[in-house]
CHARMM-style PDB file with segment names, atoms N, HN, CA, C and O in Angstrom:
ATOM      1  N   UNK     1      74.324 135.337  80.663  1.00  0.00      PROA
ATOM      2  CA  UNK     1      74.881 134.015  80.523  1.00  0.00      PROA
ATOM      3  C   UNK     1      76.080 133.824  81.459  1.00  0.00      PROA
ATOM      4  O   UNK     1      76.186 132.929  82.297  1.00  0.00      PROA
ATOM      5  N   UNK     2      76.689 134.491  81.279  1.00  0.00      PROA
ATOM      6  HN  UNK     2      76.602 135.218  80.598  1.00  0.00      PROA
ATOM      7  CA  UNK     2      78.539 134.727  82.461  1.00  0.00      PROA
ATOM      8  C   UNK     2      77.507 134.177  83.666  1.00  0.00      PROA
ATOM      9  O   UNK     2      77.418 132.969  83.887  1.00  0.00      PROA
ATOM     10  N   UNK     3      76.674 135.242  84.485  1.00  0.00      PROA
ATOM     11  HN  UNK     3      76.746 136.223  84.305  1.00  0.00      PROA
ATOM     12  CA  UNK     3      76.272 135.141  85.596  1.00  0.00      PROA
ATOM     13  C   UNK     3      75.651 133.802  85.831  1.00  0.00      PROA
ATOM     14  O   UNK     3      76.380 133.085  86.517  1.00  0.00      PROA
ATOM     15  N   UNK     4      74.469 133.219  85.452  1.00  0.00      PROA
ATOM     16  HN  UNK     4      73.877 133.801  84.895  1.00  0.00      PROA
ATOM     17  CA  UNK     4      74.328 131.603  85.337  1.00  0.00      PROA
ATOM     18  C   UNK     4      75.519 131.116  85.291  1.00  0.00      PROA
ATOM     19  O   UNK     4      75.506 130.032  85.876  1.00  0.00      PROA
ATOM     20  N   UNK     5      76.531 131.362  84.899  1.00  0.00      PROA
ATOM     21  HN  UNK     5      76.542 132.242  84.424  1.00  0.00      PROA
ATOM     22  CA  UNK     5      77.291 130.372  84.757  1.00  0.00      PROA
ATOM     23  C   UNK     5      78.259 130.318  86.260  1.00  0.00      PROA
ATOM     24  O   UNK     5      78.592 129.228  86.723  1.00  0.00      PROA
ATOM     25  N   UNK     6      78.565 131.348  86.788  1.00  0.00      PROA
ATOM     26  HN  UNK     6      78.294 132.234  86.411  1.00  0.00      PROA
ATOM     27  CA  UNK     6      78.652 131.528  88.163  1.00  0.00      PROA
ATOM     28  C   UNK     6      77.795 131.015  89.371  1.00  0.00      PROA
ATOM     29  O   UNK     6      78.302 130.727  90.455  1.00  0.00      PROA
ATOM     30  N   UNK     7      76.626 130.937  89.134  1.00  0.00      PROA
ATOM     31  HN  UNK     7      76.214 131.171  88.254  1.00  0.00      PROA
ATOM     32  CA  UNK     7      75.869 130.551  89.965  1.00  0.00      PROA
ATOM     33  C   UNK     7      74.996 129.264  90.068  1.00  0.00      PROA
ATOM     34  O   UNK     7      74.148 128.795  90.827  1.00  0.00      PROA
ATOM     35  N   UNK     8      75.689 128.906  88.820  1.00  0.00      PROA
ATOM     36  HN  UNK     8      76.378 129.286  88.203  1.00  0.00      PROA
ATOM     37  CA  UNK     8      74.857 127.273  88.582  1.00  0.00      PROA
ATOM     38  C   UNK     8      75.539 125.948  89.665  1.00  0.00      PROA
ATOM     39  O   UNK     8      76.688 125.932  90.105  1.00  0.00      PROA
ATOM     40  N   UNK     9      74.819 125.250  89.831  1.00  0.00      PROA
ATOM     41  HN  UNK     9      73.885 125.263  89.474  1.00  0.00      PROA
ATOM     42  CA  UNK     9      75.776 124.395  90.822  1.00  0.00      PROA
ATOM     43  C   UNK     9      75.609 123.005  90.612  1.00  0.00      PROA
ATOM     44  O   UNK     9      75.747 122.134  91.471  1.00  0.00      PROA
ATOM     45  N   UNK    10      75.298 122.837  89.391  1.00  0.00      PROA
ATOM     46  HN  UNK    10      75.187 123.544  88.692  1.00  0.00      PROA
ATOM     47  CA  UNK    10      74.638 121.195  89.329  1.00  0.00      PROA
ATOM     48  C   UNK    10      75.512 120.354  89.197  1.00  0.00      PROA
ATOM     49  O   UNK    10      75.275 119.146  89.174  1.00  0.00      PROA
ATOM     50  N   UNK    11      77.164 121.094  89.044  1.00  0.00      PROA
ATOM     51  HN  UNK    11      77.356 122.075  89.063  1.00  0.00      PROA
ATOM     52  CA  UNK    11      77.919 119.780  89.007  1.00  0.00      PROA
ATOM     53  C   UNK    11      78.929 119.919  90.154  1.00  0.00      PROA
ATOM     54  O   UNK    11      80.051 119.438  90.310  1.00  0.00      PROA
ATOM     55  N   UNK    12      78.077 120.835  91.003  1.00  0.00      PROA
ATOM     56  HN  UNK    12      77.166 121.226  90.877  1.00  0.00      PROA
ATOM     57  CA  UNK    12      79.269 121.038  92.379  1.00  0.00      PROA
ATOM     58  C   UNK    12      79.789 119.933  92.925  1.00  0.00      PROA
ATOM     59  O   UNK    12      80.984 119.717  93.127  1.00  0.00      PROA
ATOM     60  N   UNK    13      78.223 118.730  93.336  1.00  0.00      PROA
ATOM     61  HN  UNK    13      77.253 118.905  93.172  1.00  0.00      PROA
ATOM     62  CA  UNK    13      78.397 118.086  94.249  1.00  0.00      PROA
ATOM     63  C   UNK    13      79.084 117.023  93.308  1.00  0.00      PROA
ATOM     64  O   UNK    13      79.362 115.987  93.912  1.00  0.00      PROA
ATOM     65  N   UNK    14      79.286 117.028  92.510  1.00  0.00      PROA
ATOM     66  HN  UNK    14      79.059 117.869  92.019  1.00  0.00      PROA
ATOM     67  CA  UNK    14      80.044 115.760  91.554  1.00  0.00      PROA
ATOM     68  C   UNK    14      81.687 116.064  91.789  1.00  0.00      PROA
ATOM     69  O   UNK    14      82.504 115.194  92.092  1.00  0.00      PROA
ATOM     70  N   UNK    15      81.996 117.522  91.577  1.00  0.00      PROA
ATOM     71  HN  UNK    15      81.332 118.229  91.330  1.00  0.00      PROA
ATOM     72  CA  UNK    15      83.206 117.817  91.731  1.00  0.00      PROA
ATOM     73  C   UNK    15      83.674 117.797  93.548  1.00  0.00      PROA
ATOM     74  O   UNK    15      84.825 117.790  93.986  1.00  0.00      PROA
ATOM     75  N   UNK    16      82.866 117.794  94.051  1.00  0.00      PROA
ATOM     76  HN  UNK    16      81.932 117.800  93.695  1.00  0.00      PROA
ATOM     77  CA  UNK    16      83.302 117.864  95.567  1.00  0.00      PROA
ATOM     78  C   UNK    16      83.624 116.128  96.210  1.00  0.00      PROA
ATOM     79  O   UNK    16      84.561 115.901  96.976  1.00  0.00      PROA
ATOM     80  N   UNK    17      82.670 115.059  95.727  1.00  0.00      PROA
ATOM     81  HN  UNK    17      81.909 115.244  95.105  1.00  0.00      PROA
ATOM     82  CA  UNK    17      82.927 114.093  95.446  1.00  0.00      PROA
ATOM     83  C   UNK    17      84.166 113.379  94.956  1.00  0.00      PROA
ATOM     84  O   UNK    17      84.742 112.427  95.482  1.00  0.00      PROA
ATOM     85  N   UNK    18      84.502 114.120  93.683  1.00  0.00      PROA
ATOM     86  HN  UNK    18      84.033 114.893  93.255  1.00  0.00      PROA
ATOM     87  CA  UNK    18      86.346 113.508  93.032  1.00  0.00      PROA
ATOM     88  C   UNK    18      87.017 114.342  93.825  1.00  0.00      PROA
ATOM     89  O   UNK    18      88.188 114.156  93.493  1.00  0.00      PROA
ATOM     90  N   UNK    19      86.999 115.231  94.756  1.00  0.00      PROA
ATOM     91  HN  UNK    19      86.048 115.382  95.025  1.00  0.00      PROA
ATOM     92  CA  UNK    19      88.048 115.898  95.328  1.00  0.00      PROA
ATOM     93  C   UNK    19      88.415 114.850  96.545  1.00  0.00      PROA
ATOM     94  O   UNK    19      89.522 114.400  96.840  1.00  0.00      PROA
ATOM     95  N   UNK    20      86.697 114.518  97.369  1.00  0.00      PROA
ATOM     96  HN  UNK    20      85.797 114.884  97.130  1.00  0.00      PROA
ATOM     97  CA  UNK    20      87.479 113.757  98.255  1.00  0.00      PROA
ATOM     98  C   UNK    20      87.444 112.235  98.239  1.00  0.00      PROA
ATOM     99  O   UNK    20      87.162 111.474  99.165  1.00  0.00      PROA
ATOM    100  N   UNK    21      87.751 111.990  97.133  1.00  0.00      PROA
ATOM    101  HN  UNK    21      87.979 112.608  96.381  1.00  0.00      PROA
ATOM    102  CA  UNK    21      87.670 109.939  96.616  1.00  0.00      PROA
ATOM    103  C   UNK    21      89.318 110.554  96.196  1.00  0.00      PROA
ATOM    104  O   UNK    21      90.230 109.827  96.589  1.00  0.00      PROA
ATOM    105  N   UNK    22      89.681 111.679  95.523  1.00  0.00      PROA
ATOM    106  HN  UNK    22      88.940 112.270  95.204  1.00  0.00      PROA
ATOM    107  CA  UNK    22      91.342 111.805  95.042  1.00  0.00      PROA
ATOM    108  C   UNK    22      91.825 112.297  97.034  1.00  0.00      PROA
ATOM    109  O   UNK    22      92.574 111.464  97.545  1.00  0.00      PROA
ATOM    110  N   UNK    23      91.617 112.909  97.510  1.00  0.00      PROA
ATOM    111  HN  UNK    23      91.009 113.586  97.095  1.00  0.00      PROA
ATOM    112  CA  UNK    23      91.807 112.527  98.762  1.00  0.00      PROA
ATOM    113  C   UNK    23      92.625 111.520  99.587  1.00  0.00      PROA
ATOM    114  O   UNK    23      93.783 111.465 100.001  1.00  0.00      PROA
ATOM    115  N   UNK    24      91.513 110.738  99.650  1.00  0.00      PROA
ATOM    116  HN  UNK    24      90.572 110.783  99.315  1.00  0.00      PROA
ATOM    117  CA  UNK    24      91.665 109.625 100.113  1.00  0.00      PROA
ATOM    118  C   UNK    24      92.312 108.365  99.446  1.00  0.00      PROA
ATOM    119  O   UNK    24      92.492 107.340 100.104  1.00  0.00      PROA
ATOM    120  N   UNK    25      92.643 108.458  98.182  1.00  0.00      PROA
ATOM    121  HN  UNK    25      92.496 109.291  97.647  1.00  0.00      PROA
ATOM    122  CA  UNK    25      93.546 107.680  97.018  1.00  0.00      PROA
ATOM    123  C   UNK    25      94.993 108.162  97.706  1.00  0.00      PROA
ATOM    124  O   UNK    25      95.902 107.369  97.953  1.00  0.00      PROA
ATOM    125  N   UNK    26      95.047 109.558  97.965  1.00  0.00      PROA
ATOM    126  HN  UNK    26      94.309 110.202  97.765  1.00  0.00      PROA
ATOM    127  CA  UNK    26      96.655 109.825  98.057  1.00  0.00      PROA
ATOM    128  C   UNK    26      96.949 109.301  99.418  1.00  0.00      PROA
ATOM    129  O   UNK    26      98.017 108.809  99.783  1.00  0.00      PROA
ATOM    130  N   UNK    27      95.673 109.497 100.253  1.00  0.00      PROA
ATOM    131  HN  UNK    27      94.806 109.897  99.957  1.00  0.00      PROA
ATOM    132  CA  UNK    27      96.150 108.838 101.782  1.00  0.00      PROA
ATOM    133  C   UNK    27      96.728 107.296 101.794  1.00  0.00      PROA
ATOM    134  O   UNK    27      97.703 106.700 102.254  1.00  0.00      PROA
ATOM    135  N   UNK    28      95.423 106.969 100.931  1.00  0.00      PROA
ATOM    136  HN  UNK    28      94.631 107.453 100.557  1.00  0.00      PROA
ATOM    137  CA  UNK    28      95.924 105.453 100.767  1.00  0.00      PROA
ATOM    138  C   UNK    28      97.244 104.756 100.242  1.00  0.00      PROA
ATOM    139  O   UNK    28      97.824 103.689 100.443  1.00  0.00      PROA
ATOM    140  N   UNK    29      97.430 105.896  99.465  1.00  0.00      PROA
ATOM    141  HN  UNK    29      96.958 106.762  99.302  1.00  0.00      PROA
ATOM    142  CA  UNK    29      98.890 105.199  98.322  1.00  0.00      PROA
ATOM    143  C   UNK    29      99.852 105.569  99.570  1.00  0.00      PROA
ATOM    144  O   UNK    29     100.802 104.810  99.762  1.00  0.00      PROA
ATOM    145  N   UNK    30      99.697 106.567 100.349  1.00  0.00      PROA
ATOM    146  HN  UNK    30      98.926 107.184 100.194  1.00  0.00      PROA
ATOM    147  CA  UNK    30     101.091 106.882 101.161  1.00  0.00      PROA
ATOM    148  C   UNK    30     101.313 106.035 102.598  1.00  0.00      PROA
ATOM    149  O   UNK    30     102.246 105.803 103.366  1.00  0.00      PROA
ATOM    150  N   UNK    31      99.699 105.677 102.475  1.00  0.00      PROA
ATOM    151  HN  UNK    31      98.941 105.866 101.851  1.00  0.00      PROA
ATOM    152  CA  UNK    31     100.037 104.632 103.909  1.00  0.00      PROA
ATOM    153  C   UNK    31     100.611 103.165 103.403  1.00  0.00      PROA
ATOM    154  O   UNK    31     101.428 102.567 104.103  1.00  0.00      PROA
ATOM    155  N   UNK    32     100.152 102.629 102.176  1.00  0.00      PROA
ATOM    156  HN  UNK    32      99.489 103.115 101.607  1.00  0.00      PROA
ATOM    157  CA  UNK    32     100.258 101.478 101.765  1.00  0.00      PROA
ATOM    158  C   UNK    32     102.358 101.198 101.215  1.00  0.00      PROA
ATOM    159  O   UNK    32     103.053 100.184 101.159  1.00  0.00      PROA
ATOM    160  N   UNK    33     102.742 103.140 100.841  1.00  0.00      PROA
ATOM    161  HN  UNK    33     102.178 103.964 100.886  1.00  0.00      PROA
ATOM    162  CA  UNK    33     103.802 103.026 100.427  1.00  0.00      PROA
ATOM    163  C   UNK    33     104.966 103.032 101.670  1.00  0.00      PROA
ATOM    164  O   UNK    33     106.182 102.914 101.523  1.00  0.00      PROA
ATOM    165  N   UNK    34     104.244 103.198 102.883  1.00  0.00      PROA
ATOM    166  HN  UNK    34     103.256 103.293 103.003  1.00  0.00      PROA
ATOM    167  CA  UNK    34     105.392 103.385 104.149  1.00  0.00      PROA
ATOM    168  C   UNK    34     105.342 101.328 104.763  1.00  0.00      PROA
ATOM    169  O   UNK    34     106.177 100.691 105.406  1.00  0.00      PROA
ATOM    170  N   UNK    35     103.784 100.833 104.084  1.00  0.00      PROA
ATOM    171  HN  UNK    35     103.107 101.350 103.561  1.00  0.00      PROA
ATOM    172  CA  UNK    35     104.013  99.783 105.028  1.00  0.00      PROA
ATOM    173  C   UNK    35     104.604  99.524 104.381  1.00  0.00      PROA
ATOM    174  O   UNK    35     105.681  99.680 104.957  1.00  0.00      PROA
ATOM    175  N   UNK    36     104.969  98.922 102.741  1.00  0.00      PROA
ATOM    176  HN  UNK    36     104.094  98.795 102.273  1.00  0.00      PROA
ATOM    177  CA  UNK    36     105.519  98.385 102.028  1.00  0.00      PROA
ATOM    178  C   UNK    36     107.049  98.389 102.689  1.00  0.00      PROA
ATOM    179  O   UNK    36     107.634  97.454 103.236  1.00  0.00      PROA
ATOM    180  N   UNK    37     107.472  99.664 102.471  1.00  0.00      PROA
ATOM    181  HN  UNK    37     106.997 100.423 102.027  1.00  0.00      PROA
ATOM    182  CA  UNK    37     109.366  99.480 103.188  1.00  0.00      PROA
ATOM    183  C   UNK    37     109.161  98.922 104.678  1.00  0.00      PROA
ATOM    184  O   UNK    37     110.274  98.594 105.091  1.00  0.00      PROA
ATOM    185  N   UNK    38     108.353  98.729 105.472  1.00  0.00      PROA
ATOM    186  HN  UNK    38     107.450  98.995 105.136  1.00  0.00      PROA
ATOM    187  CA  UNK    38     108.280  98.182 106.708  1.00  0.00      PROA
ATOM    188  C   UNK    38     108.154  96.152 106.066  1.00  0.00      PROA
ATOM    189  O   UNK    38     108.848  95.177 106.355  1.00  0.00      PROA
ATOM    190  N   UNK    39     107.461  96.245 105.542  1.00  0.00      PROA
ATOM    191  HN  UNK    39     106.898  97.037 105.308  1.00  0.00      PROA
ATOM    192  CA  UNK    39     107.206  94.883 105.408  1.00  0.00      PROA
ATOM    193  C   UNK    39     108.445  94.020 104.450  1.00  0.00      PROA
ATOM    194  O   UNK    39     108.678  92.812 104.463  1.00  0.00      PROA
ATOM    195  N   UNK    40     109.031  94.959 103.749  1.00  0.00      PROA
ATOM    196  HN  UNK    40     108.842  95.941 103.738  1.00  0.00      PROA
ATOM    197  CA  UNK    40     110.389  94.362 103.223  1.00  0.00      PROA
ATOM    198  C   UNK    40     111.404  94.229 104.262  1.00  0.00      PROA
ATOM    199  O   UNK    40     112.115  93.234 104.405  1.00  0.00      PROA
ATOM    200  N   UNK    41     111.444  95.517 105.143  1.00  0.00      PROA
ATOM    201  HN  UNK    41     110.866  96.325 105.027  1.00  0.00      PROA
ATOM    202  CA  UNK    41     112.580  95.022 106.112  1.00  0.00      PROA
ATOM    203  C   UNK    41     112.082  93.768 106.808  1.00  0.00      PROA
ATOM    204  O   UNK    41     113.099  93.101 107.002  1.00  0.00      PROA
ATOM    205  N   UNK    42     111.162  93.192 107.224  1.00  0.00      PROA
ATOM    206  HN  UNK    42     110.337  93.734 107.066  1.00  0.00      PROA
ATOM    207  CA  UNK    42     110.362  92.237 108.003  1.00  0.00      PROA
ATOM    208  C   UNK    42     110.818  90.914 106.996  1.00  0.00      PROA
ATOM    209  O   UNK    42     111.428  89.991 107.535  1.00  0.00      PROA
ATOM    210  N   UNK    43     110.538  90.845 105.656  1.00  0.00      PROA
ATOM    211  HN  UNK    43     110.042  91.595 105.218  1.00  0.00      PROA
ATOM    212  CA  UNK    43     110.888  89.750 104.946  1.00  0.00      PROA
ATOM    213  C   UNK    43     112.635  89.346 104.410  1.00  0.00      PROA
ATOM    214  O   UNK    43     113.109  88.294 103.981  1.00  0.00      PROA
ATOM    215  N   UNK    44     113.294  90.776 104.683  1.00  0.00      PROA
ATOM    216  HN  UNK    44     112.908  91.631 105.031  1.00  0.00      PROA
ATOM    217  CA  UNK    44     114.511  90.226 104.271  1.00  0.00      PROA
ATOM    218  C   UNK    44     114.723  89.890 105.595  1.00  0.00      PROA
ATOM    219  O   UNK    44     115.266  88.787 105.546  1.00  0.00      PROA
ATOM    220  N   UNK    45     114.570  90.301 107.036  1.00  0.00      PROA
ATOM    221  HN  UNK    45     114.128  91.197 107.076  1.00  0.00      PROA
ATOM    222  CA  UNK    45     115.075  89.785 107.867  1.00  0.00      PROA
ATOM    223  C   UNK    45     114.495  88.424 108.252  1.00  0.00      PROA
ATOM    224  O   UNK    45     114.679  87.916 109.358  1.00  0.00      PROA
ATOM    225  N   UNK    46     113.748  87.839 107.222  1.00  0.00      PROA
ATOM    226  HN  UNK    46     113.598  88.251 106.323  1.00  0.00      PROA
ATOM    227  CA  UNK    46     112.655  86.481 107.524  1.00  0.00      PROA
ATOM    228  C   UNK    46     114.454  85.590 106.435  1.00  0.00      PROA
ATOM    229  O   UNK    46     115.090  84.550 106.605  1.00  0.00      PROA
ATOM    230  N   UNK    47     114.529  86.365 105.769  1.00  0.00      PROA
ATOM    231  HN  UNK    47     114.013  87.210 105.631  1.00  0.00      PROA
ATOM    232  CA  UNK    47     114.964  85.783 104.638  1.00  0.00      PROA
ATOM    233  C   UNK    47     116.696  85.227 105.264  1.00  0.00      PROA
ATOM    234  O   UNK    47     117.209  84.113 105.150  1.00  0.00      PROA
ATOM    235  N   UNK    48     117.088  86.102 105.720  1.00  0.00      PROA
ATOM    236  HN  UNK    48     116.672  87.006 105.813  1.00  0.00      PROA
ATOM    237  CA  UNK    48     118.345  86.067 106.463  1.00  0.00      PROA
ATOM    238  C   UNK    48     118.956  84.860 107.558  1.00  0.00      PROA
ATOM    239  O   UNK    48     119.948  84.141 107.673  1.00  0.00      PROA
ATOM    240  N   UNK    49     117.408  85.212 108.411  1.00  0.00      PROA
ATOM    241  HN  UNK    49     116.603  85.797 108.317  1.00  0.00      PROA
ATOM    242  CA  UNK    49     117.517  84.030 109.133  1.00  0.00      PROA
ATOM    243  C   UNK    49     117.701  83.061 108.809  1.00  0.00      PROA
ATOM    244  O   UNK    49     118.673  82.389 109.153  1.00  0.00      PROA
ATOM    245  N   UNK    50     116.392  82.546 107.692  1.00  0.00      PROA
ATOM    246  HN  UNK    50     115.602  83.092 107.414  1.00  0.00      PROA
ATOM    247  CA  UNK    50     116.407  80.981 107.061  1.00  0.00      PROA
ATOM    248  C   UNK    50     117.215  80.940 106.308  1.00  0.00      PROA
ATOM    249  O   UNK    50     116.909  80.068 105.494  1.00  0.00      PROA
ATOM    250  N   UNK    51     118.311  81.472 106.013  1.00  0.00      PROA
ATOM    251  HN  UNK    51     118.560  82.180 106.674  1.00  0.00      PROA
ATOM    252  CA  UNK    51     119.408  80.912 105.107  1.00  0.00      PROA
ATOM    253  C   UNK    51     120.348  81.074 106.353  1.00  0.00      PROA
ATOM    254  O   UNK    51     121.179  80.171 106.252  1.00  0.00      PROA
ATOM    255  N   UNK    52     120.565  81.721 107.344  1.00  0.00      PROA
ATOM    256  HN  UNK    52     119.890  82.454 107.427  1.00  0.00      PROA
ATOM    257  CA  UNK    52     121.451  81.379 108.252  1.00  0.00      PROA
ATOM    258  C   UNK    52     121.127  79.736 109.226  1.00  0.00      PROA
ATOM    259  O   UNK    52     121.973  78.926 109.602  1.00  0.00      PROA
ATOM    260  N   UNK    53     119.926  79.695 109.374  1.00  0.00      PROA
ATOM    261  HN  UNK    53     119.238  80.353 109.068  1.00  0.00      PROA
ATOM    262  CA  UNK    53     119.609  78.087 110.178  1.00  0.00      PROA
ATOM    263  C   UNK    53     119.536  77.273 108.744  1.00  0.00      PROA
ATOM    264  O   UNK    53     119.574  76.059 108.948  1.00  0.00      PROA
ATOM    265  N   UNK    54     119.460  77.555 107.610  1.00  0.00      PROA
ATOM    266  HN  UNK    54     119.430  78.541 107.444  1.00  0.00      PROA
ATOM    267  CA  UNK    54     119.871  76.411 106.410  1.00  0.00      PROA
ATOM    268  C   UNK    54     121.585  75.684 106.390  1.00  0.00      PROA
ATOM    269  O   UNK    54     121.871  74.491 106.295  1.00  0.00      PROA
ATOM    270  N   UNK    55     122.584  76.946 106.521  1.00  0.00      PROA
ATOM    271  HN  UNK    55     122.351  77.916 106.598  1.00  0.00      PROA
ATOM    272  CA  UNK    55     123.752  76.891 106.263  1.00  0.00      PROA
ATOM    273  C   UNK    55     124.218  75.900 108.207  1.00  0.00      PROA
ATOM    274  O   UNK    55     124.989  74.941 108.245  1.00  0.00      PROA
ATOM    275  N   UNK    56     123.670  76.359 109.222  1.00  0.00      PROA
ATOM    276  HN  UNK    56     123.044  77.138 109.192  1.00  0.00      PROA
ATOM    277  CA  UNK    56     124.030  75.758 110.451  1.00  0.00      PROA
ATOM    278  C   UNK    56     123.486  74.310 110.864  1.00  0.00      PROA
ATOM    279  O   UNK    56     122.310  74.112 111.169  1.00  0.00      PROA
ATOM    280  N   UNK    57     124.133  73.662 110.848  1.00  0.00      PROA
ATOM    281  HN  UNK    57     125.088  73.823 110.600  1.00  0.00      PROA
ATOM    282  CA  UNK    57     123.792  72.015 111.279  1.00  0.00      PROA
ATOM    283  C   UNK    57     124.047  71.883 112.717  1.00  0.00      PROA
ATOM    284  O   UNK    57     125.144  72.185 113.188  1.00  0.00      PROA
ATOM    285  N   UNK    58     122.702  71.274 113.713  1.00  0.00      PROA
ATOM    286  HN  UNK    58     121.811  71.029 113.331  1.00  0.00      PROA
ATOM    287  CA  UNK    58     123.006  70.664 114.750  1.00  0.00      PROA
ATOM    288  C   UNK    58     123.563  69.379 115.399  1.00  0.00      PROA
ATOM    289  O   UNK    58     122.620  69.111 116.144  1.00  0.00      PROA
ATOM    290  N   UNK    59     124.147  68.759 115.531  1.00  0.00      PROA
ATOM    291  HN  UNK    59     124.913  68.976 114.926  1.00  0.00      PROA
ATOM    292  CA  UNK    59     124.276  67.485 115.718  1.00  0.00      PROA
ATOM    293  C   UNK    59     123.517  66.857 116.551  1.00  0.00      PROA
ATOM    294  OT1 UNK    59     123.654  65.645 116.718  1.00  0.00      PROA
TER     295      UNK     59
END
């Protein structure tokens, strides 16, 4: 029984599967978590501006 149980493989390809879908989850969360601080600096400096040309009047 031990030995079958060593050599059985029917749920290999299931486990090789969640290894690389968890993979590619962590790639994703870490690319999505670097644009995120890129895209905040991009919106506060959106944000900055338009309250600086709000506060300035041209004549």
């Amino acid at each position: 029984m031990l030995k079958r149980l060593f050599y059985e493989e029917n749920g290999q390809g299931m486990v090789e599967y969640g290894l690389i879908i968890a993979l590619i989850a962590i790639a994703v969360i870490l690319v999505l978590t670097n644009i995120g601080g890129g895209l905040n600096t991009i919106f506060g400096r959106v944000e900055t501006e338009l309250e600086t040309a709000g506060t300035t009047t041209t004549p």
